[in-house]
N, C-alpha and C positions, 0 to 999 in steps of 0.2 A: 525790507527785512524778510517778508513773505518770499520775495523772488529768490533771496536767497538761502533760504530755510528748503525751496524745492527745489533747487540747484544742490546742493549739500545730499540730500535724502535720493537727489535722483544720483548722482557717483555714487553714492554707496550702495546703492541696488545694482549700477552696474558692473561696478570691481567687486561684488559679493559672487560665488559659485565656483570663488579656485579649489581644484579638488586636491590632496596628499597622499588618494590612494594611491598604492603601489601599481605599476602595470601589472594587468593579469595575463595571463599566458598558459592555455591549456596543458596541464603536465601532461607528459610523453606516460601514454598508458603501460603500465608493466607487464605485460605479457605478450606474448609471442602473437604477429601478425597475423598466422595461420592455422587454426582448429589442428587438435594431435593429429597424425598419420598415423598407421599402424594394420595390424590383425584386427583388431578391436571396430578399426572405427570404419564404416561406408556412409559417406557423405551422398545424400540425394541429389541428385543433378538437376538441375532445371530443366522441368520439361514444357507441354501445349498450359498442363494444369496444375503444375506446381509452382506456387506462391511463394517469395519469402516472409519470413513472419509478421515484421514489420509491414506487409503488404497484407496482412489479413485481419479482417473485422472478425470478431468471433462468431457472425451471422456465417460465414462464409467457413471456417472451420468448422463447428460445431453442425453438422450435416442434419443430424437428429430433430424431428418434427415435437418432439416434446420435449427434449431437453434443450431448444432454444426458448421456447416455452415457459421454461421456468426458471432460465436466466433473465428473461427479461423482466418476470415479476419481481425477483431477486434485486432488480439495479433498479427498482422502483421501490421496494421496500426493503432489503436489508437495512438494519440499524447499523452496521460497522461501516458501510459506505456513504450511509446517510451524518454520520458523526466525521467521517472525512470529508466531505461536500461543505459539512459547517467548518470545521477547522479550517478549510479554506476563505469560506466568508469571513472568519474572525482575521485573520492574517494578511485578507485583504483590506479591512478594516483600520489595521493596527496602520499598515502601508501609509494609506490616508490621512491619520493623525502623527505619524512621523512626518510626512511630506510638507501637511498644511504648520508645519514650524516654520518655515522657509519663507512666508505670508503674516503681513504685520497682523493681530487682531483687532478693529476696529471696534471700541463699544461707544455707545452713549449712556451718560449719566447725568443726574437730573436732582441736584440736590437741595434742599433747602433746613435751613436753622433758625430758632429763635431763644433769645437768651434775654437772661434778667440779671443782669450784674449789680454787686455790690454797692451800694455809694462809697465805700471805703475807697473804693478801684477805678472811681470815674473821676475824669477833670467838671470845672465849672462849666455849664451848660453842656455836658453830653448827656444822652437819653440812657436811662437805667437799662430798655428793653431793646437791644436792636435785634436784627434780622437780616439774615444773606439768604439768595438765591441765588443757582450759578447750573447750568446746563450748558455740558462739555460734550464734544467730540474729540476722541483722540485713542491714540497707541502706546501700550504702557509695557515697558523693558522690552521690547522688539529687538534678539539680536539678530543683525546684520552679519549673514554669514559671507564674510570677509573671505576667510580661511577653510571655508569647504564642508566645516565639522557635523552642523547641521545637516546637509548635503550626503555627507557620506553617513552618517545615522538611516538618511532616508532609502542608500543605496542598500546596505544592508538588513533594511527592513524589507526592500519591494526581493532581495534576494531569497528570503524568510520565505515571503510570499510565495514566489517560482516556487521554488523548493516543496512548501506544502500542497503545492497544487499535484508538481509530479508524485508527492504521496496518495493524494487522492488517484492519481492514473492509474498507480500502481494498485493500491488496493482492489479497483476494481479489477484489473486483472488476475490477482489474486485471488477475487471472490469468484472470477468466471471461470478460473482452470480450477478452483477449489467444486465446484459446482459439477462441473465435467468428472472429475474424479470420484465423488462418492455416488456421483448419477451411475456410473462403469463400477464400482464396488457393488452399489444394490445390484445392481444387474448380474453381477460374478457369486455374489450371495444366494442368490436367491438359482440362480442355476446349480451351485451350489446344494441348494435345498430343495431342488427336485433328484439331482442325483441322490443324493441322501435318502430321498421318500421314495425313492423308484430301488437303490438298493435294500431299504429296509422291505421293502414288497416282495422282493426276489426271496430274500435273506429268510423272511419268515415261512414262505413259501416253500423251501429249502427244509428248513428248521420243522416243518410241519411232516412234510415228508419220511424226513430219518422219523421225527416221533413216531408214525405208525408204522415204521418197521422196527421200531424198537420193542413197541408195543408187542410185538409176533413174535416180535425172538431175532428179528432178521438183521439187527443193526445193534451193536454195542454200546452200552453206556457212553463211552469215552466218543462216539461218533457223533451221541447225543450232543454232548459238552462243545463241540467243537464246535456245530451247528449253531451253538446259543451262542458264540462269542458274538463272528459278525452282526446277527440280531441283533444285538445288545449297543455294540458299537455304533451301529448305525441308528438306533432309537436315540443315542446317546448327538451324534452327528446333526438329527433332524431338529433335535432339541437347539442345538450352538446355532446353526443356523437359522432359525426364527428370530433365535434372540439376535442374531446378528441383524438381519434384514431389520427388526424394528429399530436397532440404534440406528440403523442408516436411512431409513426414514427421517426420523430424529434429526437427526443431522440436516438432511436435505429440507426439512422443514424449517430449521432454522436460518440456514444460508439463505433459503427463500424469501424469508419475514412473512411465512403464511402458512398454510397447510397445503402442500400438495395436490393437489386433485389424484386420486386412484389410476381415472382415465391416464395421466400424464407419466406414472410410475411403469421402467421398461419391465418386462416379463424374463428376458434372460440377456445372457450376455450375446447373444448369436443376435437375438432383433434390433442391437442397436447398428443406427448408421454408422459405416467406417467415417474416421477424420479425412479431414482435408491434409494430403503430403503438404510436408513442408521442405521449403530448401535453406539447407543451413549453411551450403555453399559460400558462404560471402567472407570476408576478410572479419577476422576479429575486434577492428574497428566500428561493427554494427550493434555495438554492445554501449556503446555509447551513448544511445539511444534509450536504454534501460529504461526506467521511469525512477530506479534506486540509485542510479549510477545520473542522472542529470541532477538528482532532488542533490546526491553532494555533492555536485561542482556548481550549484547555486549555494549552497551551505558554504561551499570553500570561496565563491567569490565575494558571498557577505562577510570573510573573516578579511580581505582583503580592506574592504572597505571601514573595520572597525580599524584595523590600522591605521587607517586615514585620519579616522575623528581621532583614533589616538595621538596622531600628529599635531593634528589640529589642535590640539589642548595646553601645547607648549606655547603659543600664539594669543596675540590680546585678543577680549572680546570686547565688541562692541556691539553696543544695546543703545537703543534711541526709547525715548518716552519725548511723546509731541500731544498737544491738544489746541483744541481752538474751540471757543464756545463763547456763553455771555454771560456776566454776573450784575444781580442790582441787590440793593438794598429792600428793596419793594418786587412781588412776585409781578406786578402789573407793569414793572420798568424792566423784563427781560431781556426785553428784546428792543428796547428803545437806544434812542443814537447816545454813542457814548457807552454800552454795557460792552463793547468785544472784546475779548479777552485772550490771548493764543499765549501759551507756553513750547520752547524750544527744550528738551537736555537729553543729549550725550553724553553716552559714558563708556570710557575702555578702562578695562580693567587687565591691565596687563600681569600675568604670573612672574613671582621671583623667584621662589622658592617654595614647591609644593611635594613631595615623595611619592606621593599615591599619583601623580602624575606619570612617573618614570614607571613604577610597578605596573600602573596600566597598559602603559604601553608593551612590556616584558608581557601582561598575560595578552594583551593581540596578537605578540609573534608567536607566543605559544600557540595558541588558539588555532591560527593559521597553520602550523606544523600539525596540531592533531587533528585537521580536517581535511591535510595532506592526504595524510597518512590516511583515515579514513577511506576517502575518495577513492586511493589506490588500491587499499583492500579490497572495497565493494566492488571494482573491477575484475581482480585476482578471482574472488567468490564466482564472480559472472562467466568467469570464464572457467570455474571448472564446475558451475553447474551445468552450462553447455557440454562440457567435453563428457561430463559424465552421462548424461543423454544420451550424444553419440553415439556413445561406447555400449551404450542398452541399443539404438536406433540398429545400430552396426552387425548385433550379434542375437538378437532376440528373435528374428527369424529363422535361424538356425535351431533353435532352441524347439521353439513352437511344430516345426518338421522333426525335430529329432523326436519329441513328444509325441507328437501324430502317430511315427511308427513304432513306437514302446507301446503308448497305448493300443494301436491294431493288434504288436504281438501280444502283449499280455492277455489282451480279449482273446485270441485265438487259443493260447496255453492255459484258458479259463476253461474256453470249449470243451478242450481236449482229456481236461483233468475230470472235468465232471461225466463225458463219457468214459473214461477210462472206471470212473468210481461206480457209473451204473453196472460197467460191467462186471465188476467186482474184482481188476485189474491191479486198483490200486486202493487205499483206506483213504479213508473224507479231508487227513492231513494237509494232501495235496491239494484238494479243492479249494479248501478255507486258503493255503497260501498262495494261492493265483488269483483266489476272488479279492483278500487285501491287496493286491499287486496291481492288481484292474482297479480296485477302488482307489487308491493313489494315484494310477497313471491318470486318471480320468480327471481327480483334482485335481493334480501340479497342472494338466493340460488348461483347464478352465484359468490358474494364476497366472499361465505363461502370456493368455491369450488378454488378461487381465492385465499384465504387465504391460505388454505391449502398448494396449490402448494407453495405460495413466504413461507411461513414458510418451507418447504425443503429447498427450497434453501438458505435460512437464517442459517438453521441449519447445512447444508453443509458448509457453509462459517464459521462462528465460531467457527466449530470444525478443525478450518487450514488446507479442502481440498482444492483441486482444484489446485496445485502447478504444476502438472504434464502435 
């Protein structure tokens, strides 16, 4: 009977593991093979030292002596990557107890009773008091996944898995071009906030001057007034950006998960090291690689597989409960000849008529359709965060030259206005509006150059480096 109790339990472990998912089959990405063409866009070339993204560790983009510095503290203690890092451990966890369904559970139990029955309820000569003992091994409702259901539970679990981990990649990438970005704002800020302190120096200095010709007689009230504006504006200027630079501190303290060190914070937007070029050159199939864009096609292969177990449920289940152990009367006769005791039972329980069965299955196909669709989207997204990139990558240097020379002229028609004022050619009018004109060209110049830099970094990010 033994021989064939493991004859029985071994076929059914090994006809268990048919699976009902659906074949999977990478959907055809929706968009266009080839990054836009146009005015807009100049694609980097590959050259001795240009990388593609995916080919770059952030040590290697990120050129900067201190602001790798404080990515690396970042990926040691931010809290948002460190709650991704566990959401990964719990998911791999979860994996694990999906899977170990699949494996009978083995316990031992060890039990003993003693009773005092009735005389009402006893025959002639039985004892009032008896007593069992009885120490089992065995498996209790073990289904035998015949039909895959179990199986595909687990496929869509370890998918779960994949998927949270590529969240965790992404985050961190996230956290390193978010780090990159407001490191290049302080730095835009706070240049920012010397221009400010160097024109309010000027401005007053200005301003100080018409006063003692005003004083004399030599300079007009209204020459006066005019002189206070810039002043004014520029006190007003120095003030926005302190307060800006400390939110950006702020910030960068917190991406950190520490305080910055002083030493490590840059001085201006000019001291920091340029990025490492990237080549964007490659077919729009490199997008694939995303960390957003795999996490849903693990998402969409797990809806695959709940389809399966949804299949699976149409199908009998079968469940085994086996033991083998010893029972006596006496706790001292446990194990004596004669106590062995084994129990066989199988059970299937075949479905006739269930509703929530069929609905089930209707929300897997759905499920599957809206993880499509998902999937497809976050492609779509991938690719016109790229192209918009680009399309900054393409034409921002134009911009930054075309800057360059407004700012030299305006500086030069600043020159000009204020000799023209000394020589009393022209009224202070014209000076005040070449001086705001210079003070503009000087800022848009600093965001342009600002621009530049977070659009690398942006482009680096989209294009799913920084993993490494």
């Amino acid at each position: 009977m033994r021989q064939q109790i493991i004859i029985i339990f071994g076929a059914l472990v090994f006809v268990a593991g048919c699976s009902m998912n659906p074949r999977y089959t990478q959907p055809q990405a929706p968009v266009p093979e080839a990054w836009p063409q146009g005015e807009a866009y100049k694609i980097t070339q590959a050259g001795p030292e240009t990388l593609a993204a995916s080919e770059l560790s952030w040590q290697t983009f990120f050129t900067d002596p201190k602001m790798q510095q404080i990515i690396q503290t970042a990926l040691t203690n931010n809290r948002d990557l460190r709650i991704a890092a566990l959401n990964v451990e719990r998911a791999r966890a979860l994996y694990g107890v999906q899977r170990a369904e699949l494996f009978p559970a083995v316990s031992a139990v060890g039990a003993g009773a003693k009773q005092r029955r009735s005389a009402d309820l006893i025959g002639t000569g039985e004892p009032r008091t008896v007593e069992q003992y009885s120490v089992d091994l065995g498996v209790a409702a073990w289904e035998v996944d015949f039909f895959g259901r179990i199986r595909s539970l687990k496929d869509q679990a370890l998918e779960e898995y994949l998927a949270t981990d590529e969240a965790r990649r992404g985050a961190q990438i996230a956290l390193v071009s978010e780090i990159g970005r407001v490191y290049l704002a302080l730095a835009a800020d706070l240049e920012n906030l010397k221009l400010a302190r160097s024109t309010l120096s000027s401005q007053e200095a200005a301003y100080n001057l018409i006063k003692r010709q005003y004083d004399v007689g030599v300079a007009s009230e209204l020459d006066l007034r005019q002189a206070q504006i810039p002043v004014d504006a520029a006190r007003g200027d120095v003030a926005r950006y302190t307060q800006t630079t400390a939110q950006d501190q702020n910030a960068l303290d917190l991406l950190a998960g520490s305080k910055v060190p002083a030493e490590l914070l840059p001085t201006d937007l000019a001291g920091v090291n340029p990025l490492q070029e990237i080549f964007a050159g490659l077919p729009s199939e490199a997008l694939l690689n995303r960390p957003d864009i795999m996490a849903a096609e693990h998402r969409l292969k797990g809806a695959y597989a709940l389809i399966g177990a949804a299949r699976a449920s149409f199908f009998p289940r079968i469940s085994l409960t086996t033991a083998i152990g010893t029972a006596s009367d006496e706790l001292s006769g446990l194990f004596g000849s004669g106590s062995g005791t084994w129990s066989f039972a199988p059970q299937v329980a075949v479905p006739v008529f269930d509703a929530r069965t069929w609905a089930a299955y209707r929300v897997s196909q759905a499920q599957q359709q809206i993880l499509l669709a998902q999937y497809e989207k976050t492609i779509q997204t991938a690719f016109r965060e790229v192209a918009d990139s680009l399309a900054v990558q393409g034409t921002v240097d134009q911009q930054v030259a075309a800057q360059m020379s407004l700012t030299k002229a305006v500086s030069d028609a600043y020159r000009l206005s204020r000799q023209r004022y000394e020589k009393g050619i022209d009224s202070y009018l014209g000076v005040l509006d070449a001086q705001r004109s210079l003070y503009a060209a000087q800022q848009g110049l600093i965001s342009l150059r600002l621009a530049k830099f977070a659009n690398q970094v942006r482009l680096y990010a989209v294009l799913g480096g920084g993993s490494k």
